[in-house]
N, C-alpha and C positions, 0 to 999 in steps of 0.2 A: 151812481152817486148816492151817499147815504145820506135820509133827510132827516135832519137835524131840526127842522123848522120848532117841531113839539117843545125843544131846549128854549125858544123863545115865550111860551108861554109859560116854563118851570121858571124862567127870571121874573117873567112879569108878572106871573099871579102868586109865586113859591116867592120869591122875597120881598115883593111889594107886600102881599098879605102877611107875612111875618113882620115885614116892620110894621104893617098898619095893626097887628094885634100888638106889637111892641110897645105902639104910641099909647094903644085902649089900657094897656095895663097899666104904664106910667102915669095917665092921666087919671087912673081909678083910683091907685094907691095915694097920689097926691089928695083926690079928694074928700079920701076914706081918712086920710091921716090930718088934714086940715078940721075936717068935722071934727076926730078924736080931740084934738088938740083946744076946742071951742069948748067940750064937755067935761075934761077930765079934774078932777079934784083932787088937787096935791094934798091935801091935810089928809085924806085916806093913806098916802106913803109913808112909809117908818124909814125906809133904806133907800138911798140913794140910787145903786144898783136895781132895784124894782121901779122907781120911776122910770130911769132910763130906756130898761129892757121894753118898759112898754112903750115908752115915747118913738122910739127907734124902729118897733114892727115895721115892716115894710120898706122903711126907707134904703135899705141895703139893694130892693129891684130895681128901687130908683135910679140908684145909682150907677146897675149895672147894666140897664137898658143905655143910660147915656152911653155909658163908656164901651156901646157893645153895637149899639144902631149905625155908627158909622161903618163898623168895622162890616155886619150885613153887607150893608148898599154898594162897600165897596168888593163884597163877595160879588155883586148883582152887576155891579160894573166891569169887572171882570171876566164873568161871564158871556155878559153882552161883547164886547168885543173881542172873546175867543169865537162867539159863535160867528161873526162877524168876519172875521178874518180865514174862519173855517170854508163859511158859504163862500168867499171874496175867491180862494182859493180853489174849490168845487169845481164852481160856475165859472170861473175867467172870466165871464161878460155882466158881472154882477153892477147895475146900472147906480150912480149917484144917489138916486132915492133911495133906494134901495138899504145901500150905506150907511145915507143919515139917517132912515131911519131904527139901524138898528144901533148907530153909535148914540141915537138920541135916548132907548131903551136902557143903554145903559149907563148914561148919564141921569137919567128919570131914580134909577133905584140907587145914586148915590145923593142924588138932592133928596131923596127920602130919606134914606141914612141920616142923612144932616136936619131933617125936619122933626125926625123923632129924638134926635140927641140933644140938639140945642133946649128947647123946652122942659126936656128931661132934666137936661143938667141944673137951667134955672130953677125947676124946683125940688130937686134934691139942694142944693143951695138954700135957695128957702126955707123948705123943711130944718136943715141943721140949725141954722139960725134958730126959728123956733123954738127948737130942741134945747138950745144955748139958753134963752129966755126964760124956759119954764125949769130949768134946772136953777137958772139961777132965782126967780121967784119961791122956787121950795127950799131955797138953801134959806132966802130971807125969813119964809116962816118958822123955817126950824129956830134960828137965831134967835125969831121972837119970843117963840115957845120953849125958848131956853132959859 
């Protein structure tokens, strides 16, 4: 029988730890671009296009950590019960706990999937708003300064 067990720590430490660096980065870019957004001076802009580009840094990881975390966890959940149904098959006498606890592993790294997305997404959401605001505030200064 070939041990597979090592494939149970590649889900548990190989996609948990990519989503938990998935979460750090979404949660860094959100706070890096909330700061920007507290400092930045529109009357420095001539172009529209150059506020934007800058408003916008970052927010594109945001968005793709949301739309990317689930899809992970459910890498990680699949996993877990291929290995699952690997060992079930192996061993023939593979006991209840046994079971849940590796159908629990790969349920663990789809509610992670889903812990790193949802937050993500609200603040890529967020962010755009923002975005929406101070565009439309530099549109109002332009208008004044016309």
């Amino acid at each position: 029988m070939m041990n597979i067990h090592w494939l149970k720590e590649i889900v548990d430490w190989g996609i948990l730890g990519l989503l938990a660096l998935m979460g750090f980065l979404a949660l860094w870019a959100y706070f890096e671009r909330l700061l920007f957004f507290r400092q930045v001076d529109l009357r420095r802009y001539r172009h529209r296009e150059e506020l934007q580009i800058d408003l916008t840094k970052r927010v594109d990881l945001i968005a793709s950590i949301a739309s990317s975390a689930p899809y992970v966890g459910l890498l990680g959940t699949v996993l877990g019960i291929l290995i699952t149904f690997y060992l079930l098959g192996q061993t023939r006498q593979m006991d209840a706990g046994s079971i849940m606890s590796s159908l629990a592993l790969a349920l663990k790294a789809t509610a992670m999937g889903l812990v790193v997305a949802i937050p993500s997404m609200l603040f890529y959401n967020h962010l755009t708003r923002r975005i929406e605001v101070l565009l439309g505030r530099w549109e109002v200064l332009q208008n004044d300064a016309a």
